[in-house]
C-alpha positions in Angstrom: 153.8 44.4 151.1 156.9 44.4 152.9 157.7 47.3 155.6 161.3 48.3 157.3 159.2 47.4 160.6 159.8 43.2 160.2 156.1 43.1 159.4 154.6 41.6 156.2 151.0 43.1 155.3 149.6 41.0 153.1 145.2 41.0 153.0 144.9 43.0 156.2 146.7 41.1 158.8 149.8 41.4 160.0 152.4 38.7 160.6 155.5 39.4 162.5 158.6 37.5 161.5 160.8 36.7 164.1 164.6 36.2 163.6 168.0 35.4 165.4 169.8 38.6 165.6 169.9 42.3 165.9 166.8 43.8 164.2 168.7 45.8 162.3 171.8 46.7 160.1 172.7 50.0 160.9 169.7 52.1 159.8 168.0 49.3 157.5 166.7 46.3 158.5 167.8 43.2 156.1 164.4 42.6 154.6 164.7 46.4 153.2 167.8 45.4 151.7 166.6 42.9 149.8 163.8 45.2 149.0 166.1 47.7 147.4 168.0 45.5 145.3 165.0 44.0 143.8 164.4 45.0 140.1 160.9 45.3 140.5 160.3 45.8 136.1 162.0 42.2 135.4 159.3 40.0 137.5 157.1 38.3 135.3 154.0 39.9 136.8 155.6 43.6 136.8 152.8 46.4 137.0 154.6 48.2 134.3 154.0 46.2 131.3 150.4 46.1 130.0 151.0 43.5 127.2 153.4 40.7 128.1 153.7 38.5 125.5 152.7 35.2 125.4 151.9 32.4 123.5 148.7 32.2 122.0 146.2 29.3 123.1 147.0 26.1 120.9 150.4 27.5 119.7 153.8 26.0 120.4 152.3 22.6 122.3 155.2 20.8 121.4 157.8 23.1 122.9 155.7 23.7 125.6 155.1 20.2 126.5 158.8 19.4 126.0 159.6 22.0 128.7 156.8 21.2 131.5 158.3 17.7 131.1 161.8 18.5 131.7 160.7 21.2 134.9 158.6 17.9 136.8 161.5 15.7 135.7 159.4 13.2 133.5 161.5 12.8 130.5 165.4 11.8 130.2 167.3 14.8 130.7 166.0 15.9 133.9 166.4 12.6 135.0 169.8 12.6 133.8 170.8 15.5 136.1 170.6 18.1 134.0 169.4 21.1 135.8 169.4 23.6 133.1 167.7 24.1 129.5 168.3 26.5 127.2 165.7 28.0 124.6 167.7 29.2 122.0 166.4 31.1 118.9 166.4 34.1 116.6 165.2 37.4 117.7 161.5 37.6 117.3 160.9 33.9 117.1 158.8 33.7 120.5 161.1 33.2 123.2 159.6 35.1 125.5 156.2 34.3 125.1 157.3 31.1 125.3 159.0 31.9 129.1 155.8 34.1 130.0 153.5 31.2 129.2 155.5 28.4 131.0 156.0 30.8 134.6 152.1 31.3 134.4 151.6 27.5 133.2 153.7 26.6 136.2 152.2 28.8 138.8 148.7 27.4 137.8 149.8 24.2 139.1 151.2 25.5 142.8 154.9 25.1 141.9 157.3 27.5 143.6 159.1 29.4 141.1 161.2 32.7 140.6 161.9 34.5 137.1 163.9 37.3 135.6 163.1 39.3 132.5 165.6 40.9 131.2 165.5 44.2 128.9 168.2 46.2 126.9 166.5 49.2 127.3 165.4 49.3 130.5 168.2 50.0 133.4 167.2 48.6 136.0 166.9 44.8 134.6 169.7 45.0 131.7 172.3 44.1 134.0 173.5 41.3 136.3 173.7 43.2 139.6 169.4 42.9 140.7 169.2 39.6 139.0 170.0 37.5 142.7 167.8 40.2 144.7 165.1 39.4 142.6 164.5 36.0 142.5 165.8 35.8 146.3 162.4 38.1 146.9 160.5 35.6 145.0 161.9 32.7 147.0 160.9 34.8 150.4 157.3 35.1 149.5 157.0 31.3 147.9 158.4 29.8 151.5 156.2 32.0 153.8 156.1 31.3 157.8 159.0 28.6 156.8 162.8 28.7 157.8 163.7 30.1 154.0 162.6 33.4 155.4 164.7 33.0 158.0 167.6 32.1 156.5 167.3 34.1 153.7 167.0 37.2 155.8 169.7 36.1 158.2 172.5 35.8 155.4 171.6 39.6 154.4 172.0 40.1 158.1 175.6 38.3 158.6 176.7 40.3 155.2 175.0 43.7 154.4 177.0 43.9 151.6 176.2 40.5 149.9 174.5 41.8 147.1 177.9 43.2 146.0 179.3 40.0 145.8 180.0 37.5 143.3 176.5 35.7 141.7 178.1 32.2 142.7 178.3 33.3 146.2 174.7 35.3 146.2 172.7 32.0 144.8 174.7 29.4 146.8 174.0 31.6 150.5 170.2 33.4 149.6 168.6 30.6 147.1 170.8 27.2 147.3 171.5 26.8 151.3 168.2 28.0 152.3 166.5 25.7 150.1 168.8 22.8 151.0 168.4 23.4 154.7 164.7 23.2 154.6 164.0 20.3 152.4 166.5 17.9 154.5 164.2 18.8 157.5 161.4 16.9 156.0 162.2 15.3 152.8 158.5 14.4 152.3 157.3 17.6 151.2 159.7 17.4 148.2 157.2 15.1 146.6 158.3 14.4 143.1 158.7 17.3 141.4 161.2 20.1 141.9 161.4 22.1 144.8 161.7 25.6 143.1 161.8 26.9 139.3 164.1 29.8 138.0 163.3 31.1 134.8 165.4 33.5 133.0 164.9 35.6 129.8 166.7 37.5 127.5 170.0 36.9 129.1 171.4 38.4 125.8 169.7 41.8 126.3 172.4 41.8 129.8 174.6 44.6 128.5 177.1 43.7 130.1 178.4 40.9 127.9 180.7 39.1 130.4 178.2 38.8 133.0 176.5 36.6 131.1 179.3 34.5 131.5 179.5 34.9 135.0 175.6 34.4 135.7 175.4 30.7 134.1 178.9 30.2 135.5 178.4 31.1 138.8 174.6 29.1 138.5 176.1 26.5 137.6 178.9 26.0 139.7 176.1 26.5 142.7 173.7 24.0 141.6 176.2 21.4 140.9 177.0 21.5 144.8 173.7 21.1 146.4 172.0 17.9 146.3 168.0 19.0 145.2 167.3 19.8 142.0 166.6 22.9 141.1 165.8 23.6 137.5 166.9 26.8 135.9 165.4 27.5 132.4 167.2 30.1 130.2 165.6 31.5 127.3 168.1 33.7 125.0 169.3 34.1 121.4 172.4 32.1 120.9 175.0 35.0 121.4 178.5 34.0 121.1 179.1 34.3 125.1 176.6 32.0 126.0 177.1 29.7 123.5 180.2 29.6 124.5 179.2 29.2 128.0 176.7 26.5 127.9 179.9 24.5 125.7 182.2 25.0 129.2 183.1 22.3 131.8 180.5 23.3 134.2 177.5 23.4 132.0 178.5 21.0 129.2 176.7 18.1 130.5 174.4 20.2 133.0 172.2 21.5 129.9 170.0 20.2 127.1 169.4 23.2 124.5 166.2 23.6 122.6 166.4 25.3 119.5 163.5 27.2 118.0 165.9 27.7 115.2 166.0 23.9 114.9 161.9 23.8 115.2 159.8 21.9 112.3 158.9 24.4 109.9 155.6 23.3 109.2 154.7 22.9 112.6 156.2 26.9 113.4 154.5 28.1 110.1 151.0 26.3 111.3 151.1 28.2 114.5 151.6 31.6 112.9 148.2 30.7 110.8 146.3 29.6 113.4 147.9 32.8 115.3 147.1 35.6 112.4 143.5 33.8 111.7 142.1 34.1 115.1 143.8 37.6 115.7 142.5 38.7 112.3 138.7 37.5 113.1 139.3 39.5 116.4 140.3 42.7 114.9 136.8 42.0 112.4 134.2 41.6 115.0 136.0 44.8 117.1 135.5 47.1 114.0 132.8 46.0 112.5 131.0 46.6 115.9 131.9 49.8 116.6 132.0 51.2 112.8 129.1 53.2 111.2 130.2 53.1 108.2 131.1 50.0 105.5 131.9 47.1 107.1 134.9 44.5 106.5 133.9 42.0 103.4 132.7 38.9 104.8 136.2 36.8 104.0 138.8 39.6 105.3 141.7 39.3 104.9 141.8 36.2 102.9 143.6 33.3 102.6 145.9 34.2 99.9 146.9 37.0 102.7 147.4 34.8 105.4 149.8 32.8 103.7 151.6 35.7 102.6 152.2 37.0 105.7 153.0 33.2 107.4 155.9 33.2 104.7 157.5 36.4 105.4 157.4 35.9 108.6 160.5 33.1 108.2 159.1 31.5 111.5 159.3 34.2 113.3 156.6 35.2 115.3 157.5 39.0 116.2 156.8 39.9 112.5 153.4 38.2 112.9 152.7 40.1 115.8 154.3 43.4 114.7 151.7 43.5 112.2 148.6 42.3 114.3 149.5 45.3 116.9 149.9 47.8 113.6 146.2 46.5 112.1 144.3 46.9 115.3 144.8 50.5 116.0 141.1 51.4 116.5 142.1 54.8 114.8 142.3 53.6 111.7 140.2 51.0 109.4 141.8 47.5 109.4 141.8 46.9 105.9 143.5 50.2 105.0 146.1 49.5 107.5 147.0 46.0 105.8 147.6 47.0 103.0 149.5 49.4 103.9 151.3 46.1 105.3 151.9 44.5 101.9 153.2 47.6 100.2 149.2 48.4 98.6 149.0 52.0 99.9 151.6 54.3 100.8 152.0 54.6 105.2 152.0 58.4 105.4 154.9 58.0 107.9 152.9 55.3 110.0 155.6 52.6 109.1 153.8 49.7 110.2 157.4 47.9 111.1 159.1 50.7 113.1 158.8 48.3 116.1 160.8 45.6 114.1 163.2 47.9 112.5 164.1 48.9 116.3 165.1 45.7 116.9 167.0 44.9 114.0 168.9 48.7 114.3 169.7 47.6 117.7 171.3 44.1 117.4 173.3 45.8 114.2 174.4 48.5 116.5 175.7 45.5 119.0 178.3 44.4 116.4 181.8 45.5 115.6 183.1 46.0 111.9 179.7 46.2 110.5 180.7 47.9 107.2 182.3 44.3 106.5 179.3 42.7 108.0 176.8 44.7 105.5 179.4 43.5 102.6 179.1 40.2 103.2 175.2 40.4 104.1 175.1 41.6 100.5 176.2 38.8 98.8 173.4 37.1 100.3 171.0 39.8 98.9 171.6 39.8 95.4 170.2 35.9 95.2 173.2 34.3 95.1 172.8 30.7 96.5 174.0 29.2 99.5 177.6 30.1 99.6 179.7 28.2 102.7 181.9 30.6 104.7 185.3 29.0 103.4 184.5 30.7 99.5 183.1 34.1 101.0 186.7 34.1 103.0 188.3 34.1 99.5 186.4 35.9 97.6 186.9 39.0 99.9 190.4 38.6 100.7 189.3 37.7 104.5 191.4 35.4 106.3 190.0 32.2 107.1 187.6 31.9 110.2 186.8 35.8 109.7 183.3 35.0 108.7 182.6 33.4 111.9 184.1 35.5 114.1 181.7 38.8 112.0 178.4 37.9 113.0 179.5 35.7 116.5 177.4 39.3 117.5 174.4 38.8 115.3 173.3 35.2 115.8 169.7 36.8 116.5 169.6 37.6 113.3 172.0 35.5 110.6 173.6 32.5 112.5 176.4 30.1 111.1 175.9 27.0 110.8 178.1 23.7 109.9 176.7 21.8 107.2 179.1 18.6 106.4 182.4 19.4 106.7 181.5 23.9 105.5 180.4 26.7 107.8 177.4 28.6 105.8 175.3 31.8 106.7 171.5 31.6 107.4 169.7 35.2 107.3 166.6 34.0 109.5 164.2 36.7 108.7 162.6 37.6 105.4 161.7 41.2 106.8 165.6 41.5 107.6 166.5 41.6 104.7 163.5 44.0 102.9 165.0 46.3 105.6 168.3 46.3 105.1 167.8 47.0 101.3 165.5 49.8 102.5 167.3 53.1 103.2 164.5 54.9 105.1 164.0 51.9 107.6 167.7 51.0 107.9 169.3 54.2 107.8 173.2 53.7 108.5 172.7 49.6 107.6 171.4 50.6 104.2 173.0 48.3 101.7 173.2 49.5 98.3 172.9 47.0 96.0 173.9 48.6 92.7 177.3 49.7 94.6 177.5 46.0 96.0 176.6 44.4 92.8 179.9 46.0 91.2 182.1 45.1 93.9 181.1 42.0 93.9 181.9 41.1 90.1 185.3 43.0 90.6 186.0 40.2 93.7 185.1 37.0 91.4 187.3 38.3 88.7 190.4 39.1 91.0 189.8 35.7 93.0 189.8 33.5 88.9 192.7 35.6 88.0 194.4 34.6 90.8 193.0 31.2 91.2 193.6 30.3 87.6 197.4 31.8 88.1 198.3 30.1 91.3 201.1 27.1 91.1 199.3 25.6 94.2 196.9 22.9 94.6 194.3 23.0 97.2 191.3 21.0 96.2 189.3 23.1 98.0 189.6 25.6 95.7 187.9 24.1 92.8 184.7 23.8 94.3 185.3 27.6 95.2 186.2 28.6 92.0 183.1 27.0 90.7 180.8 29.1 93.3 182.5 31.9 91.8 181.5 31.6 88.5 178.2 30.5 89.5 178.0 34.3 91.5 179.0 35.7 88.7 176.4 34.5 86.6 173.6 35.4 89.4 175.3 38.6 89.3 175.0 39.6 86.3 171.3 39.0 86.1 170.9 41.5 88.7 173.4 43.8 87.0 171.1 43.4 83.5 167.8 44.0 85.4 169.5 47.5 86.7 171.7 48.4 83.6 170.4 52.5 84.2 171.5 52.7 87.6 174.7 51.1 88.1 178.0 53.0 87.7 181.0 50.5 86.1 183.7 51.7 88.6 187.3 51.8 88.1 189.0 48.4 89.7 185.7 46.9 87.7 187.0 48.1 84.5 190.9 47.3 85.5 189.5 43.7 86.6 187.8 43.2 83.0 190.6 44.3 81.2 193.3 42.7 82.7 191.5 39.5 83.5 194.1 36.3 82.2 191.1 34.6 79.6 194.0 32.6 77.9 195.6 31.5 81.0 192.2 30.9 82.7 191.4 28.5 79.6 194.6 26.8 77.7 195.2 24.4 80.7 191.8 23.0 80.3 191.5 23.1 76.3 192.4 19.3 75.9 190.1 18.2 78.6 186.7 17.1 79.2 186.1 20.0 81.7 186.2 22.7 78.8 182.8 22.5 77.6 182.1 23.3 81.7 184.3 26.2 81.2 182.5 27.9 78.3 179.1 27.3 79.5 179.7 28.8 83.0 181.9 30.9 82.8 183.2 32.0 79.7 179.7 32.9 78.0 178.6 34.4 81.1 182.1 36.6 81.3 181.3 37.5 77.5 177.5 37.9 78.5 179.5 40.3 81.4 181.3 42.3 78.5 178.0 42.9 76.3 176.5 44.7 79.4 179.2 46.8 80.5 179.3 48.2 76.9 175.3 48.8 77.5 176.5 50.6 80.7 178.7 52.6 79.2 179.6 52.6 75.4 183.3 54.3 75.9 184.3 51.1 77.5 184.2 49.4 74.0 187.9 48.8 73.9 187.5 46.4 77.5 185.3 43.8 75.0 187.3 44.1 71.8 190.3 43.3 73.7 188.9 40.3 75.3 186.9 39.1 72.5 190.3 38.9 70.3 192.1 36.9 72.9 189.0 34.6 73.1 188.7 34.2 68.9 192.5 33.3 69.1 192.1 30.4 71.4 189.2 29.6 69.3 190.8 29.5 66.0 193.6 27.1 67.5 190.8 24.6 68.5 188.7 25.1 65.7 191.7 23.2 63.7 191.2 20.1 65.4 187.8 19.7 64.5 188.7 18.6 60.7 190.5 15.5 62.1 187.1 14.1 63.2 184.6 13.0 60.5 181.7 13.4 63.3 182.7 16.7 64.5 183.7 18.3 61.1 179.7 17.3 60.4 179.0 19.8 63.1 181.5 22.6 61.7 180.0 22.4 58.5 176.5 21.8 59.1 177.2 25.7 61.2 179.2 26.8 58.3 176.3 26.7 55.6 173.5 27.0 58.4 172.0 30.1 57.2 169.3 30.4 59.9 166.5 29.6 56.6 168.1 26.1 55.4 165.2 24.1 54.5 166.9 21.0 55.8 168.5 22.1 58.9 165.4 22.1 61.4 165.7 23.9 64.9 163.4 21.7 66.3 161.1 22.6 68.8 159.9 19.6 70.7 156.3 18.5 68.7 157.4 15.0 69.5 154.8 13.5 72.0 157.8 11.3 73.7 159.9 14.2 74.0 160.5 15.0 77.4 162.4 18.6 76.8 159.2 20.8 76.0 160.7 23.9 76.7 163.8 23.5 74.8 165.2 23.3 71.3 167.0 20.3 70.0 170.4 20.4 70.2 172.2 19.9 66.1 172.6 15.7 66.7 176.2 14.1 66.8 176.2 11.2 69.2 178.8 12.2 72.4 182.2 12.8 71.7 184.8 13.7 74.3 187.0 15.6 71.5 184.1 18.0 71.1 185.4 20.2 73.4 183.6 23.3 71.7 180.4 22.0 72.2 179.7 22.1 68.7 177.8 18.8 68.3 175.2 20.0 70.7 173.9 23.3 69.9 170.3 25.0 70.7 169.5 27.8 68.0 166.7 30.2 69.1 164.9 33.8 68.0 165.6 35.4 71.5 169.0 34.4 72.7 171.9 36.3 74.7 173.5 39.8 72.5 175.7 38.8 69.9 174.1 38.2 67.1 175.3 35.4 64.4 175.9 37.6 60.7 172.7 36.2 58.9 170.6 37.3 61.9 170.1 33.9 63.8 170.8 33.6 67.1 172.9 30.7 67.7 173.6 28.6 70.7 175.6 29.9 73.4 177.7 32.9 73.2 180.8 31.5 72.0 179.0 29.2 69.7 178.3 32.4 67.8 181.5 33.5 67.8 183.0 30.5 66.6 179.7 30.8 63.4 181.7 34.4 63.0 185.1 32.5 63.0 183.7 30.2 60.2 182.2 32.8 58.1 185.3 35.5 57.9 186.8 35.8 55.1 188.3 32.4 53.8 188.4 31.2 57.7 187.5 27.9 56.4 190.7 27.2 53.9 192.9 27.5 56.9 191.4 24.6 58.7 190.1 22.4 56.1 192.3 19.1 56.1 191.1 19.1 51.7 189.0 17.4 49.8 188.0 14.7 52.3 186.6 17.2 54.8 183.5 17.3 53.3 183.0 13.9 52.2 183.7 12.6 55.9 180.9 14.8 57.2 178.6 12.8 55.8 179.8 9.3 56.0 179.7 10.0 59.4 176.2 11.2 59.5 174.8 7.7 57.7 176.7 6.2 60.1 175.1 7.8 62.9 171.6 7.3 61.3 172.4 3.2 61.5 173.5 3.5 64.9 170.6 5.4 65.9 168.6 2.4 65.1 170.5 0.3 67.6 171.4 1.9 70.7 169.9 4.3 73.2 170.8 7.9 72.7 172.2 10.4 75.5 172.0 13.9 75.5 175.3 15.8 76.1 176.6 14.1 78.9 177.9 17.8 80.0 174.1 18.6 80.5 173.8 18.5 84.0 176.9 19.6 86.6 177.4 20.0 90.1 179.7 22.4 91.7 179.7 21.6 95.5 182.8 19.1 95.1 186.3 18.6 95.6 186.7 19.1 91.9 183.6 20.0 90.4 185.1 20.4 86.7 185.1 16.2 86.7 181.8 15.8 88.2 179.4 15.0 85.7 175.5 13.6 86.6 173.6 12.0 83.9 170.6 14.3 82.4 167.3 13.4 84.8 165.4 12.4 81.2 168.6 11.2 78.9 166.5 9.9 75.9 165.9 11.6 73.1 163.1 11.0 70.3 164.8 8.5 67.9 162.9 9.9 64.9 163.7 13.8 65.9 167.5 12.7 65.7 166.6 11.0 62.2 165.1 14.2 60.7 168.1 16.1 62.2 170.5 14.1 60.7 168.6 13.3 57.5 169.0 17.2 57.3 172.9 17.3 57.9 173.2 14.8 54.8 171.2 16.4 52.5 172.8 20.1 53.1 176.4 18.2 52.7 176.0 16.1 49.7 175.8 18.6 47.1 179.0 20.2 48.5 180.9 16.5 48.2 183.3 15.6 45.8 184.3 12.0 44.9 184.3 9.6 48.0 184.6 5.6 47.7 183.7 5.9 51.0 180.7 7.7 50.6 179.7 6.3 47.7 179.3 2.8 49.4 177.7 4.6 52.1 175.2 6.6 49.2 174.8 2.5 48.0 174.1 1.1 51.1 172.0 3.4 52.9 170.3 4.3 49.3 168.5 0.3 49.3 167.8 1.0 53.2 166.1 4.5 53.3 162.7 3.0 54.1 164.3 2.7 57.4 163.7 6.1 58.0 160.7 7.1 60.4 157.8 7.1 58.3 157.1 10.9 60.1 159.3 12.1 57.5 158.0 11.2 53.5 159.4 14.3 52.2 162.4 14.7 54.0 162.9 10.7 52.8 162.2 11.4 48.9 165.2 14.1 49.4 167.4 12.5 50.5 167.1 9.7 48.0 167.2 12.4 45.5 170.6 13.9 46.6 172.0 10.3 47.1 171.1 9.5 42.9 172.3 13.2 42.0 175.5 12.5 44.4 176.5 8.9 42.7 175.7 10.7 39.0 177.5 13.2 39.7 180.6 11.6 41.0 180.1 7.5 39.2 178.9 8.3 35.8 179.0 4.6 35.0 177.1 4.0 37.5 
């Protein structure tokens, strides 16, 4: 205990400290300044915290070793000079136990050592001003009877008003000099580890946000000067001040960081176990030992549990221990209290993450512009995939490098990060986001995602309007433009699972109307990116159309529009088709397809060899870059998007129904129809398939599988992972094409050497089919009557 008297009581005795100079400074003797500018509450040891955290035994090793390395300077970087690390991590992810356990690791093995704890909410130790005092104290009683007493207290002498000074000059006269003074007395007492230890956490909870600048400036710029090393370990979240600090001339090469953010998953996620088992079987024996009544079942809480909880914590280990501290209220049984944890009873106003939803409220309440911050957070709620920074920029009309500059405030919490050559968001916490979706736990952060949801779709559509418009070329923006269409489709899923409780706004309805379908399409309509077009966007935009009618049945007019600008682009390419033997086989064989043909099978995949289980066969016509429809590969089903072919069958994709409609209005067909050979080329080209089949390997569609993360994802085609399909399921398909066809074939010399030919090879076919063979045989004598009498 120290008294104004120049007396230090410490286990009954007294020892009197003698120093040069007056024993006083005006009324206060320099050791009771020091005294008074001490923030007692930040010392590691502080009497007014019952439950420091810390880690749990046998968590975090690795980091832990990593650090007690780097303090006695075995490993590189301390060799290396560098007198400062920084542990770096989301909020709850364990820095400060992490700092607690190393000061007390440390102090178990006799090293000297000073700390600082900072707090947000506490005023004495959420600013800059004690933080010298306070580990100048700690220095004075680690150096006791030595000459850092002496100088320490003669500097406060010389300058009463020293603690009003700059940091740089406080540490360089009260920790650096005295330190350097005493150890180049007697270098041998150095030995080989370091002299003295600063710790320092939560330097992001220092309100003051340009102090924290100023404290690892004014460290740094100290240290660098003196020739001992002294180590100074910083544990914060990686706020954009210190971030940018620890990137500045002084402490660029004075630092190695270690990120918990950065920290192997499995190993972060094993800790948490080992963490929640042990304080689980803790909580068991305490209740079951003081309970009268039924006892916890033998296995509580289970497995199953456990790794429930490990996964939402996302690594973090404040959720883990949010929800031990909620469980082991001895008011309450354990087991009721957990499940009141994973939503199986209602908390009667105990929320058992009020302590979490503190945290989060306050870092939200740390950031400017947050009603653009919840906007874009919202995008990443609605399960749209990773989306990089560059394609959120233009999709809500910010300017580039906004997204950045957002959440530089809220790296605790969702931190950008460079991936390649793109900037992307990462939301660290699971919980964060249950909360923010949560009005009664986020309050004025509530995000509502049926409001979101509708914004959102009005941004993709006015960002493909004007993308699709725009004279210039920025490759860039075709790998946006596909992320776009890809949100819209993840959209709309949630937009079908809410239908009852979203509200079609205005600019939504003004953004379907007006959106440029012809102009968005025509440019590609003679290109191999087309069938890419349909599939993702232009059957999900038509998918889009079909729901907001659901929403709201006056809006009917929005889909007829569209739908008629759509059928006359079709109509135009449907023409085409007739110019290809192989691709008028696929217009007819969906002409006459009534959905109950007893030769057109959907096939479902009975085929042993057929990798595609799950799917239907697609109607057979080997690959053909003119098919820019899509027609040669389509899947009929019972249970398939909302517009319904006419007989009832569900057909394909969307706008492979509508192009079945097309075909079946009234006399569609005579307006493409090249004449009598349209039919008769059909299916010439289908026996000529069925030899080829025989011969080479078949591919699916090789528009199966595409990526939109490149430069120009519209040419970017992968093969399919399992490209081969069952040779005999192709043979029944296109047996089936030839027998629907022939009866509706006139005279052909073509196709009558084909009917001659393939008629003295049918044995060819797959003995699977016996029937199916004997039919076709049939149609092909009937066929050459019919047409060759003299035959």
């Amino acid at each position: 205990m120290i008294s104004s008297k120049q007396v230090l009581v410490t286990g009954g005795q007294f020892i009197q400290q003698h120093y040069h100079g007056p024993v006083s400074v005006g009324n206060q003797a320099p050791i009771d300044i020091l005294a008074e500018a001490v923030a007692a509450n930040a010392l590691h040891n502080s009497g007014t915290s019952f439950d420091k955290p810390k880690c749990h035994p046998r968590t975090r090793v690795k980091i832990r070793e990593i650090i007690m390395r780097w303090i006695s300077g075995e490993d590189k970087n301390s060799r290396a000079g560098k007198q400062f690390m920084w542990l770096s991590g989301a909020a709850g992810c364990g820095k400060s136990a992490i700092a607690q356990s190393t000061v007390e690791s440390c102090i178990e093995r006799g090293m000297p050592l000073a700390s600082f704890f900072f707090n947000r909410s506490d005023s004495t130790r959420n600013h800059a001003g004690s933080l010298v005092a306070t580990l100048t104290y700690q220095l004075y009683c680690a150096f006791r009877g030595t000459d850092v007493q002496k100088d320490i207290l003669s500097a406060i002498q010389d300058d009463p008003l020293i603690f009003k000074k700059t940091i740089q000059h406080q540490f360089t006269s009260l920790i650096i000099r005295p330190l350097m003074n005493h150890f180049s007395k007697d270098q041998s007492t150095q030995l080989h580890q370091a002299p003295f230890l600063i710790v320092t956490d939560g330097l992001d909870e220092c309100i003051d946000r340009n102090a924290q600048k100023a404290i690892l400036t004014g460290l740094a710029e100290s240290v660098c000067n003196s020739n001992i090393r002294i180590p100074i370990f910083i544990a914060s979240r990686p706020e954009h001040e210190i971030k940018f600090s620890f990137g500045s001339t002084y402490l660029k090469d004075m630092h190695t960081n270690l990120s918990l953010d950065l920290e192997d998953e499995d190993d972060a996620d094993s800790d948490i176990k080992l963490y929640l088992f042990d304080r689980f079987a803790v909580i068991k024996d305490d209740f079951d030992n003081r309970t009268t009544g039924r006892k916890l079942s033998q296995d509580w809480p289970g497995d199953w549990v456990i790794n429930e909880l490990v996964s939402k914590s996302s690594r973090q280990f404040i959720y883990a221990a949010t929800i031990v501290r909620y469980v082991e209220s001895t008011r309450h049984r354990p087991d009721h209290r957990l499940d009141v944890v994973l939503n199986l009873r209602p908390d009667n106003g105990d929320h058992p993450f009020t302590e979490l939803d503190a945290l989060y409220s306050m870092i939200l309440e740390s950031a400017s512009d947050i009603e653009r911050i919840l906007h874009v957070l919202s995008l990443l709620l609605i399960g749209v995939p990773r989306i990089c920074c560059l394609a959120i920029e233009k999709l809500l009309s910010h300017d580039e490098g906004e997204v950045e500059r957002l959440f530089s405030d809220l790296n605790a919490l969702v931190q950008v990060h460079k991936d390649g050559d793109q900037l992307y968001l990462r939301v660290f916490h699971a919980s964060f986001r249950e909360y923010l979706v949560d009005a009664a736990r986020s309050k004025q952060f509530y995000i509502d995602t049926d409001y979101e949801i509708i914004r959102h779709v009005t941004n993709v559509l006015r960002y493909l309007a004007t993308w699709c418009c725009s004279s210039s070329f920025d490759p860039r923006l075709f790998s946006i433009a596909a992320t776009a269409m890809h949100i819209l489709r993840d959209i709309l899923y949630w937009m079908n699972l809410r239908i009852k409780q979203i509200t079609i706004s205005i600019e939504l309805q003004q953004a379907v109307l007006f959106f440029p379908l012809a102009e968005f399409l025509e440019p590609h309509t003679s290109t191999h990116t087309y069938p890419q077009l349909l599939e993702h966007f232009v059957d999900v935009y038509l998918e889009l159309l079909e729901t907001i009618v659901l929403t709201d049945p006056t809006l009917s007019y929005v889909k007829d529009h569209q739908l008629e600008i759509f059928r006359s682009i079709l109509v135009q390419q449907i023409k085409k088709y007739f110019n290809d033997d192989r691709l008028a086989a696929a217009i007819l064989v969906l002409l006459y397809h009534q959905g109950s043909h007893p030769f057109i099978s959907i096939l479902h995949s009975s085929s042993p060899n057929h990798s595609h289980s799950s799917h239907s066969h697609p109607l057979y016509m080997a690959p053909n870059f003119n098919d820019v429809l899509s027609l040669s590969r389509i899947c009929a089903g019972y249970d398939h998007g909302t517009i319904e072919d006419p007989s009832g069958f569900l057909f394909g994709n969307i706008h492979h129904r509508i192009v079945r409609q097309l075909l079946h209005g009234s006399d569609r067909i005579s307006e493409y129809d090249r004449g009598p050979s349209t039919h008769e080329g059909a299916p010439w080209a289908c026996f000529k398939e069925l030899e080829d089949v025989r011969t080479i390997p078949l591919l699916l569609s090789p528009f199966e599988n595409i990526v939109f993360d490149t430069v120009d994802p519209m040419t970017t085609i992968l093969p399919n992972p399992s490209p081969v399909i069952d040779i005999d399921d192709v043979q029944l398909l296109l047996l089936g094409y030839v027998i629907l066809l022939l009866p509706l074939c006139g005279r052909s010399d073509a196709l009558i050497t084909a009917c001659e030919e393939y008629g003295t090879r049918i044995e060819c076919v797959s003995d699977r089919f016996p029937i199916r063979r004997r039919l076709l045989h049939k149609e092909i004598d009937q066929y050459l009557a019919r047409v060759s009498p003299t035959r």
